[in-house]
C-alpha positions in Angstrom: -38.9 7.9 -41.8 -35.6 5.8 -41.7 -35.5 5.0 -38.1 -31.8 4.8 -38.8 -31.5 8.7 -38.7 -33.1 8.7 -34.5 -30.5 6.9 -33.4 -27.1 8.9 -32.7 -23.9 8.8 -34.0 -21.9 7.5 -31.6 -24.3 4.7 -30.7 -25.1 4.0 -34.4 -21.1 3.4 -34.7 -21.5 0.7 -31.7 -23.8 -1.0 -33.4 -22.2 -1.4 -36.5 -19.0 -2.1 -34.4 -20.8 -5.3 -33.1 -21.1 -6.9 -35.7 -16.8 -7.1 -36.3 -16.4 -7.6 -32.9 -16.9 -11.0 -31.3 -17.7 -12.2 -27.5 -14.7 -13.7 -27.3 -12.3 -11.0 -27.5 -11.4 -8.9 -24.4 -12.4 -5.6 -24.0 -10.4 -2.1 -23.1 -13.2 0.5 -22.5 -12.0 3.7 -22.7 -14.2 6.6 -20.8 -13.1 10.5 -20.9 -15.1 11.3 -18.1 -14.2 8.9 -15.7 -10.8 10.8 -14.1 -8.3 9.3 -11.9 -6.5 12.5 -11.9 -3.3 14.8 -13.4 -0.7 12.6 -14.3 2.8 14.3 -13.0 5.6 14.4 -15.1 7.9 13.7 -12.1 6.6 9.9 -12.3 9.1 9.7 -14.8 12.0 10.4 -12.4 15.4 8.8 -11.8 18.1 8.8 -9.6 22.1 8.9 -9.8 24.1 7.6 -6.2 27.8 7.9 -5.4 27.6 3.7 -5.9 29.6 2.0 -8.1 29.6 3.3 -11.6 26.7 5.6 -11.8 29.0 8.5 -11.3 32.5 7.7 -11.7 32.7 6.0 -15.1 29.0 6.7 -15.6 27.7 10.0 -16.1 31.8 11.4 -15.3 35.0 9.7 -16.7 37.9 12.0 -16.6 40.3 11.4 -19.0 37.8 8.9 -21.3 37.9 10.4 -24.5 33.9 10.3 -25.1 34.3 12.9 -22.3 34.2 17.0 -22.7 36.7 18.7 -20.8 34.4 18.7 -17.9 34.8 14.9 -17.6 31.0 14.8 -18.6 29.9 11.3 -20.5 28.7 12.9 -24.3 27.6 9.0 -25.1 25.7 8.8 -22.0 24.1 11.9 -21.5 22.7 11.7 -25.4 21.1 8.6 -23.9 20.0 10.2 -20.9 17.8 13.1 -22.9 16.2 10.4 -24.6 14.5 9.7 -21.6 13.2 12.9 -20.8 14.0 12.8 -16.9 11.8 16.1 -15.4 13.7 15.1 -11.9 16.4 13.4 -10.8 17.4 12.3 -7.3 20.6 12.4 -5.8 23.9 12.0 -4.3 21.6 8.6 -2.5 20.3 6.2 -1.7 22.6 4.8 1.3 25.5 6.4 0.2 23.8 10.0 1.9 23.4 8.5 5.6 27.1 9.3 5.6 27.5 12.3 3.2 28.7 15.3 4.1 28.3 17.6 1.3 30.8 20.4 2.2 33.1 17.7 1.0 32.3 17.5 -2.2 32.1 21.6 -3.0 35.3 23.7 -3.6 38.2 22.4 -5.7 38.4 19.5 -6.9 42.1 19.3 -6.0 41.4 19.8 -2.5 38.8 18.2 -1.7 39.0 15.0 0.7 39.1 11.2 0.0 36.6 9.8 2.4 35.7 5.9 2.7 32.4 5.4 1.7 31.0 2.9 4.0 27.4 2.2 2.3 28.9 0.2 -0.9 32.9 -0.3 0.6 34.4 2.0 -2.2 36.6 5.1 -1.8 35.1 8.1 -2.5 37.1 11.4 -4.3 34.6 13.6 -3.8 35.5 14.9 -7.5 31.7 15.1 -8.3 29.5 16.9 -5.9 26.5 19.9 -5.6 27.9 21.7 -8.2 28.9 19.6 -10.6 25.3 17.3 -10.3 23.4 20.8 -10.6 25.3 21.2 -13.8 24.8 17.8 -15.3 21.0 18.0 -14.6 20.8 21.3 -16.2 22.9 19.7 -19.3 20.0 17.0 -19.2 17.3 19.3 -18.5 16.1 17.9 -15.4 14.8 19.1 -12.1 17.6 18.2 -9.6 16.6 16.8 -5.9 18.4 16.7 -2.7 18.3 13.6 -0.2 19.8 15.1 3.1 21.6 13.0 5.5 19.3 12.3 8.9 21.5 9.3 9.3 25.4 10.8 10.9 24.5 14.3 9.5 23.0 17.3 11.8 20.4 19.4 11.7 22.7 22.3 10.8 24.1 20.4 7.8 21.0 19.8 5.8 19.8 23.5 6.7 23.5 25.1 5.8 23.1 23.1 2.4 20.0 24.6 1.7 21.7 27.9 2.4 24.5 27.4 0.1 22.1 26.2 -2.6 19.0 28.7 -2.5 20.1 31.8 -0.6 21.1 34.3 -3.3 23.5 36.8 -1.0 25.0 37.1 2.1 25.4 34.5 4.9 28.5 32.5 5.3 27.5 29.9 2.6 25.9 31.6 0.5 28.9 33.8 -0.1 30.7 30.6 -0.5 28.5 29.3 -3.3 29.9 32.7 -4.9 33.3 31.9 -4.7 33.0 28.8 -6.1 31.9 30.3 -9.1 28.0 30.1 -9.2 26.9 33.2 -8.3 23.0 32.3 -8.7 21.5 30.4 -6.2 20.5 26.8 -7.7 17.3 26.8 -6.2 16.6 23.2 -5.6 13.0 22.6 -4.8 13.0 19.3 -3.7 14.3 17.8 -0.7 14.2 14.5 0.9 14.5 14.1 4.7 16.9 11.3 4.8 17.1 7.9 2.8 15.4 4.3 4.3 15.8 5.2 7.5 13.5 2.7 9.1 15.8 0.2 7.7 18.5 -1.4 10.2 21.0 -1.3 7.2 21.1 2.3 7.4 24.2 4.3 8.7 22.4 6.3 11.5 19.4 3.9 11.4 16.4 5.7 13.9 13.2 4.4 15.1 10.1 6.0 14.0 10.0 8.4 17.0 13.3 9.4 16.9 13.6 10.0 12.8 10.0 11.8 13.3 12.2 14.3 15.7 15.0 14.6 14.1 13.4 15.4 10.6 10.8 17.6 12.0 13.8 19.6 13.3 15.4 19.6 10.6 12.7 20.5 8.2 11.8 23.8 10.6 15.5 25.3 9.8 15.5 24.4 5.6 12.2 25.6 5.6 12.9 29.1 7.7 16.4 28.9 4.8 14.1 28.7 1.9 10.0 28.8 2.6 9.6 27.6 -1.1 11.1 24.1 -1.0 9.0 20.6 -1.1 10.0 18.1 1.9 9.8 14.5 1.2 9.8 12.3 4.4 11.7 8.7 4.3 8.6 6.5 4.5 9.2 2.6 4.8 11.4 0.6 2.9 11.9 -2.6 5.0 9.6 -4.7 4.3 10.4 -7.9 5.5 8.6 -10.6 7.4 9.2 -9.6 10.9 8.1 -5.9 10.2 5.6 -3.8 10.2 5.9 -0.9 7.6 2.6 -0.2 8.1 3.4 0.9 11.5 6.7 3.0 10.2 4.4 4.6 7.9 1.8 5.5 10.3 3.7 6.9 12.7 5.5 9.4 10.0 2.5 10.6 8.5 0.6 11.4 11.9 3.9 13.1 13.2 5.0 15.3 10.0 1.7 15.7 8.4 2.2 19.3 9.0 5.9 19.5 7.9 6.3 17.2 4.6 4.8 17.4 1.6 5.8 13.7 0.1 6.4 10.3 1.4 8.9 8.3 -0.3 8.2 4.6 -0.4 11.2 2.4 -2.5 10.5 -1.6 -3.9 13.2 -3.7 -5.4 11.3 -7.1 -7.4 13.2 -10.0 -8.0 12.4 -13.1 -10.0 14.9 -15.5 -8.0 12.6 -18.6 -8.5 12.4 -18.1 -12.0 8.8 -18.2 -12.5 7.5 -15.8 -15.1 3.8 -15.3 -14.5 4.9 -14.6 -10.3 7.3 -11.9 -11.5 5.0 -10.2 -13.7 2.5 -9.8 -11.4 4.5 -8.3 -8.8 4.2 -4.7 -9.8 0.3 -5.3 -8.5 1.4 -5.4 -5.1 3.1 -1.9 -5.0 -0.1 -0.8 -6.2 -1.7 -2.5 -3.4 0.6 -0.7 -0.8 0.5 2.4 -2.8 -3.2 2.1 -1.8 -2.8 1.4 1.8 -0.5 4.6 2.1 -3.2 6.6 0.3 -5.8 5.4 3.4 -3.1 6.9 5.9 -3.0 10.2 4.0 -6.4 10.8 4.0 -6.8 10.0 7.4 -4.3 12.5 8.3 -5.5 15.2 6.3 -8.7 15.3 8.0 -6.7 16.3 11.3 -3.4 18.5 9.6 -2.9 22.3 9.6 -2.1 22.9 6.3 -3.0 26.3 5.0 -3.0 26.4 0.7 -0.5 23.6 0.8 -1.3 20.6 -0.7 -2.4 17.0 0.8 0.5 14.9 1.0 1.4 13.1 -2.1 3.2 9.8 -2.5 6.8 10.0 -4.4 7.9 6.1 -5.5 11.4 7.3 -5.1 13.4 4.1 -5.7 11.7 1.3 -7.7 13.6 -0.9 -9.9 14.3 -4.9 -10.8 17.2 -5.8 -8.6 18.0 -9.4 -7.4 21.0 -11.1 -9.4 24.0 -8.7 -8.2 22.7 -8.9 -4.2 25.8 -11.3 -3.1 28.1 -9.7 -1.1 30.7 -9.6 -3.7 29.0 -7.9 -6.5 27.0 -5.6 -4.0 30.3 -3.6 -2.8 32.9 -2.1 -4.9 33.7 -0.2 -8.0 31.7 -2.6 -9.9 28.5 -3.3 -7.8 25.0 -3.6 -9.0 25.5 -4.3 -12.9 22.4 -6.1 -13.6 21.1 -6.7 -17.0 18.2 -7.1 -18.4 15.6 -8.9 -20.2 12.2 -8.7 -21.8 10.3 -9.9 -18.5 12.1 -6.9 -16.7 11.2 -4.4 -19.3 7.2 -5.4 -19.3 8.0 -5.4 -14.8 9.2 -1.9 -15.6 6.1 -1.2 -17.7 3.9 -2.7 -15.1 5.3 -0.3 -12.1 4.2 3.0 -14.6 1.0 1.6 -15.9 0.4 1.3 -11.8 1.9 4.8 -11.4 -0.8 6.2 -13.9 -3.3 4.4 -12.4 -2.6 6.0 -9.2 -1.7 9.5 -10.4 -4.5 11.6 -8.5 -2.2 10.1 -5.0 1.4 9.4 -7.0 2.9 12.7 -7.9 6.9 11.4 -8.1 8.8 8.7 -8.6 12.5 7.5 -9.5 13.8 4.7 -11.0 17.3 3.8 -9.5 19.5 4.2 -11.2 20.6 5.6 -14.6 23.9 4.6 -15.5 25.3 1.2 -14.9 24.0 0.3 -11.1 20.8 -1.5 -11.9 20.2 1.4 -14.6 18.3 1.5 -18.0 22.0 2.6 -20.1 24.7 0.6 -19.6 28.4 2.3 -20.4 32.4 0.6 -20.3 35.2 2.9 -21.5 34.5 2.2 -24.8 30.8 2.8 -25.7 27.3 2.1 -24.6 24.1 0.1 -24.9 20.3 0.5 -23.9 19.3 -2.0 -21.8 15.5 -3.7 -21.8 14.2 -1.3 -19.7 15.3 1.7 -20.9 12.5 1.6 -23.9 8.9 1.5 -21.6 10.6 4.4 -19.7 11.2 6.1 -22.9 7.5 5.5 -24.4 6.1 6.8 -21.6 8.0 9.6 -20.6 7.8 11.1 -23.7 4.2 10.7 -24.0 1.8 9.2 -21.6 0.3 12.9 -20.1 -2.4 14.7 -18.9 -6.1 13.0 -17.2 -5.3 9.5 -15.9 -8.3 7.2 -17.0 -10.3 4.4 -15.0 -10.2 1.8 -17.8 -12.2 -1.0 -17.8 -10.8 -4.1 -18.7 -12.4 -7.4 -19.3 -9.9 -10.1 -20.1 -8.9 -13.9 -19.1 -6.8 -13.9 -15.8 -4.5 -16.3 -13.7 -3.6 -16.8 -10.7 0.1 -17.2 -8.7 2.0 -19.3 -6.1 2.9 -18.0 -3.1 6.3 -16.1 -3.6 8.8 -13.9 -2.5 8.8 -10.4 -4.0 12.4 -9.4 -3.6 16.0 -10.1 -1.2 14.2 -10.2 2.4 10.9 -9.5 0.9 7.6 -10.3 2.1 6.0 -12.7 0.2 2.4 -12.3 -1.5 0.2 -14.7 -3.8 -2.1 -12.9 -6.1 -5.2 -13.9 -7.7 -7.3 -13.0 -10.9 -4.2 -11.5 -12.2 -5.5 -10.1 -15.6 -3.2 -11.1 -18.6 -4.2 -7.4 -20.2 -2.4 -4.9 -17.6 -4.0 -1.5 -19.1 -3.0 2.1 -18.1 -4.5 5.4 -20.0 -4.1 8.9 -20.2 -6.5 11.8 -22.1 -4.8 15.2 -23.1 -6.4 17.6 -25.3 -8.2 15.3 -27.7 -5.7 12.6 -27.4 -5.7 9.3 -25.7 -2.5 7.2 -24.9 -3.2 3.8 -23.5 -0.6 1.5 -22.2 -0.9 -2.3 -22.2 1.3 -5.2 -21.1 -0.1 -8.2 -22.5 1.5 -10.6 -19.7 0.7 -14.0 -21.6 3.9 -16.2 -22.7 2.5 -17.6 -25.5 -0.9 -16.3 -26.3 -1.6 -12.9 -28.4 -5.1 -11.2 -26.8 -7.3 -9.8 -29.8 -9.1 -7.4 -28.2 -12.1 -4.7 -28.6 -11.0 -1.2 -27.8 -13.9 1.2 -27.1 -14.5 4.4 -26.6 -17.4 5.1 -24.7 -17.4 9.1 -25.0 -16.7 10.4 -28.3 -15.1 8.2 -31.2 -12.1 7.5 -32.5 -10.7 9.3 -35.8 -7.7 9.7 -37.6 -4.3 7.6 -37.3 -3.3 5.5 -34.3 0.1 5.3 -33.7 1.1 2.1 -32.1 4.5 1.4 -30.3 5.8 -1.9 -29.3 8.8 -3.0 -26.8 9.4 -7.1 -27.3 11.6 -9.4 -28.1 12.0 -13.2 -29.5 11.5 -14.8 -25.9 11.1 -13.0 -22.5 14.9 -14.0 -21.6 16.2 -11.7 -24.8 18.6 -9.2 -23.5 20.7 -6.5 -25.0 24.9 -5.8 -25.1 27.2 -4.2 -27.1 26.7 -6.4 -30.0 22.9 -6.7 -30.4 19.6 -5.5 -29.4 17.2 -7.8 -29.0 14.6 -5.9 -27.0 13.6 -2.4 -28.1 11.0 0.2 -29.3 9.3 -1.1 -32.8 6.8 1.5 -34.4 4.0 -1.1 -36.2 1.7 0.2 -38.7 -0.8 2.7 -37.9 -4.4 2.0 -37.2 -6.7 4.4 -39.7 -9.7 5.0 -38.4 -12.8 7.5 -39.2 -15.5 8.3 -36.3 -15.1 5.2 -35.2 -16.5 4.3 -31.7 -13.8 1.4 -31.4 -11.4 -1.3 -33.3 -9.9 -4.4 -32.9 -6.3 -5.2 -31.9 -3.9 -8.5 -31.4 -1.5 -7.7 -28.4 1.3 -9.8 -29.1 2.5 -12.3 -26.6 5.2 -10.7 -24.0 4.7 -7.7 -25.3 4.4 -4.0 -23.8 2.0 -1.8 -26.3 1.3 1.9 -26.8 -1.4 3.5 -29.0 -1.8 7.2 -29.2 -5.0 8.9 -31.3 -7.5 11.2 -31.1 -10.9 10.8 -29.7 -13.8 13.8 -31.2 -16.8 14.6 -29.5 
C-alpha cells in the first residue's frame, strides 16, 4: 500500500510545501480557529470639525462652482465614498467645548457669527445639525454627536438629543419640523464631551467633576432617547507630568454603568526624523489600548449592566500630526494642512492592522480629519488630490471584515531609541519591533491579511501558511508604495497610491511564498477550503 494515501491532504500539501520553502524566510501562519473577535466596521470612522478648512472650503464652498446648489463639494464627496466611512464624528474635536448647537439650526441668514475660540477663526454657523445629517446621508455614513461638557449644560446636550431623535411634540422637536425635517434624525451615537482631561480644553474638568457632569448629563439624553450609545471622553493628555492612567480609571469606575465607549485620541509625529522610531509608534497605542482593556474588565466584574454590552474602546481621533503645530499654522482659516508621505501612509496602516488586532475590545474609531485639516483628501478652489494616507484607509475599509485572526509571525526585528511620540508626548523606546507588521481577517471562506513590511531597504520573502484548510483559487494582492518613503502627492503627481500586482494562482495549496517589497503596505485577499 502507498503509504502516501495515509497521510492527509492538508498535511501532505505541507510537506510538499517544504521542500519550496526555505529556513530563511519568515513565516505568516494563518489559523481560522484562533479568533480575536468581530471586526466592526466603525474602525473605519472619520471625523469633520468646524477647524479650518474641513467644512468651509472642504466638504461646503458656497459659490465654488464644483459645488451643487446646496454649497456641497461634488469633487470631494466622490472622494469621500471612496472611503466607505460607516460613521463619522462631528461638529469636534475642541471646537465643541464651546459649541452651542441652537446656533447653527434655523436659517442660514439668521443665524449668528460667533468667535470660535478653539482654532481663532470666525465662525458663520452656515453649516450645522442639519446640514452635517445631510452630508453624511449623501456619503452614506452613520453620523455621531460630540456634545459640549466643556461651557455647555446639561440641558443643552439633552435638548439636542430632543431636537434630533424625538419624532413629535416637545418644544424642539416641533422645531426640528419647522425647519424642514420632519423625521427625527435619529443619531445613535453620542460622545460625552471632547478631551476633557486636557488643560487646553475650554471648560477643562477634573476627573471627578467631568464624571459628574457627564453622568448628569447622560441620565437626561438617555431618558430623551433610551436607544442611543454614550461614549465617555477618556484621556488624551498624555504628557510626562500625567497620569492618564489615573484619568482613565477614574471614568471607567464612575460611568461604567452610564457609557457604553471610551474614546481615547493619539497624534504621532516623526519630529526627529528617524524612520524606523516613527514606524514603530503605532505599537504603543496598541500597548495602551491594552492597558484600557485591563480597566474594562475590571469594571465589568462590578457594573450593573442588564443586556447591554461591556464597554468597548472607540479610537476616536488618531492621525499623523506634527509639522503644522506652530502657533501660526495651528489657528486660522488655514490651520492644520499637513501632507503626507509614504512613511505616514504605512503609520496609517500600522494604527488599523493594531485596530484589527484588537477588534474583540476596539469597536470604533476615527481618523481626524477628512478634508484638508490633517485629512486623507486634500481640496483648493480648484480641484483635489489624495493624499498618502488616503489609500490604506481605502484597502481596508473596503475590505478587511469579519473574524480578526491571531497571526503568528516569525520574522527579523529591530530595535529603537528612546523617542518622543508626538507635540508634548510621552516618550517610549520599543524593542523586538518586527519588520513584518501583520493584521488578518476571515469572512465566509475568505481571508484578507494585511502587512506593512517596515524595512527601508530590504524586501522580506516570506512563507504564508494556512494551518486550517488550504489555499485555492486566485489571490488578489494590493499594494500602497512609493519610490522612497519621503514620496508625497499634489495636484501634479501621485507618487504614493493603491497598485493592484498580479494575482497569486493557487490550487489546494496549504501555503506560498511572497516578496513584501521594501516600505511597502500589502493586502492579499483569497479563499481558504476545508
Amino acid at each position: 500500500m502507498n503509504i502516501l494515501k495515509k497521510i492527509p491532504l492538508f498535511l501532505l500539501a505541507i510537506l510538499m510545501l517544504s521542500e519550496n520553502m526555505t529556513a530563511q524566510n519568515a513565516r505568516i501562519k494563518i489559523d481560522i480557529d484562533r479568533q480575536i473577535g468581530e471586526v466592526d466596521k466603525n474602525i473605519y470612522g472619520n471625523f469633520v470639525e468646524h477647524l479650518g478648512r474641513c467644512v468651509y472650503g472642504g466638504i461646503y464652498d458656497e459659490g465654488n462652482p464644483l459645488s451643487d446648489e446646496d454649497g456641497i463639494r461634488l469633487d470631494v464627496l466622490e472622494a469621500v465614498k471612496g472611503l466607505n466611512i460607516p460613521i463619522t464624528r462631528y461638529p469636534g474635536g475642541n471646537f465643541v467645548s464651546n459649541y452651542n448647537w441652537k446656533d447653527g439650526v434655523g436659517p442660514k441668514d439668521d443665524r449668528p457669527v460667533r468667535m470660535e475660540l478653539a482654532w481663532a477663526r470666525l465662525e458663520s454657523n452656515r453649516f450645522g445639525t442639519n446640514e452635517f445629517v445631510d452630508y453624511a446621508r449623501r456619503m452614506n455614513t452613520e453620523p455621531y454627536f460630540a456634545v459640549n461638557m466643556g461651557t455647555g449644560t446639561i440641558k443643552e446636550a439633552q435638548e439636542w438629543v430632543e431636537y434630533c431623535n424625538v419624532k413629535e411634540g416637545p418644544f424642539y422637536a416641533e422645531l426640528r419640523k419647522k425647519h424642514g425635517y420632519p423625521e427625527p434624525h435619529n443619531i445613535k451615537y453620542w460622545s460625552l464631551g471632547n478631551e476633557m482631561d486636557g488643560f487646553w480644553q475650554m471648560g477643562h474638568l477634573n476627573a471627578e467633576d467631568y464624571c459628574k457632569k457627564a453622568r448628569e448629563a447622560g441620565k437626561l439624553m438617555k431618558l430623551t432617547d433610551p436607544n442611543i450609545k454614550l461614549i465617555a471622553a477618556g484621556a488624551s493628555n498624555f504628557r510626562p507630568d500625567n497620569d492618564p492612567h489615573e484619568w482613565n480609571a477614574t471614568v471607567l469606575s464612575e460611568l461604567k454603568n452610564v457609557v457604553d465607549y471610551i474614546a481615547l485620541h493619539m497624534y504621532l509625529g516623526n519630529h526627529e526624523d528617524n524612520y524606523y522610531n516613527f514606524v514603530s509608534a503605532p505599537l504603543v497605542l496598541e500597548e495602551r489600548t491594552r492597558v484600557v482593556k485591563g480597566m474594562i474588565a475590571r469594571e465589568m466584574e462590578k457594573a450593573d449592566r442588564g443586556d447591554r454590552d461591556p464597554i468597548y474602546i472607540a479610537w476616536d481621533e488618531y492621525n499623523i500630526w506634527y509639522r503644522w503645530r506652530a502657533e501660526e499654522t495651528m489657528t486660522g482659516t488655514r490651520a492644520l494642512e499637513e501632507r503626507y508621505n509614504l512613511e505616514d501612509a504605512l503609520v496609517i496602516a500600522g494604527f488599523l492592522n493594531a485596530f484589527i488586532r484588537n477588534a474583540d475590545v476596539v469597536k470604533m474609531a476615527n481618523m481626524a480629519q477628512l478634508v484638508n485639516v490633517i485629512a486623507p483628501i486634500f481640496a483648493e478652489k480648484e480641484g483635489i488630490f489624495l493624499q498618502t494616507i488616503y489609500y490604506p484607509l481605502q484597502l481596508f475599509a473596503n475590505n478587511m471584515f469579519g473574524t480578526s485572526l491571531d497571526v503568528f509571525v516569525d520574522c527579523e526585528t529591530y530595535n529603537t531609541d528612546k523617542f518622543q511620540l508626538g507635540l508634548a508626548e510621552q516618550a517610549t523606546q520599543q524593542n523586538g519591533v518586527p519588520y513584518l507588521d501583520v493584521s488578518a481577517a476571515y469572512n465566509n471562506g475568505e481571508v484578507v491579511i494585511g502587512v506593512i513590511n517596515r524595512h527601508k531597504e530590504n524586501s522580506i520573502a516570506t512563507d504564508i501558511l494556512s494551518q486550517e484548510g488550504l489555499f485555492d483559487g486566485e489571490f488578489k494582492i494590493f499594494e500602497v508604495n512609493g519610490p522612497n518613503i519621503k514620496a508625497e502627492n499634489n495636484f501634479d503627481k501621485t507618487e504614493v497610491k493603491t497598485i493592484q500586482k498580479e494575482s497569486v494562482k493557487l490550487k489546494n495549496e496549504a501555503g506560498f511564498t511572497y516578496e513584501f517589497p521594501p516600505h511597502s503596505f500589502t493586502m492579499l485577499k483569497g479563499k481558504i477550503i476545508q
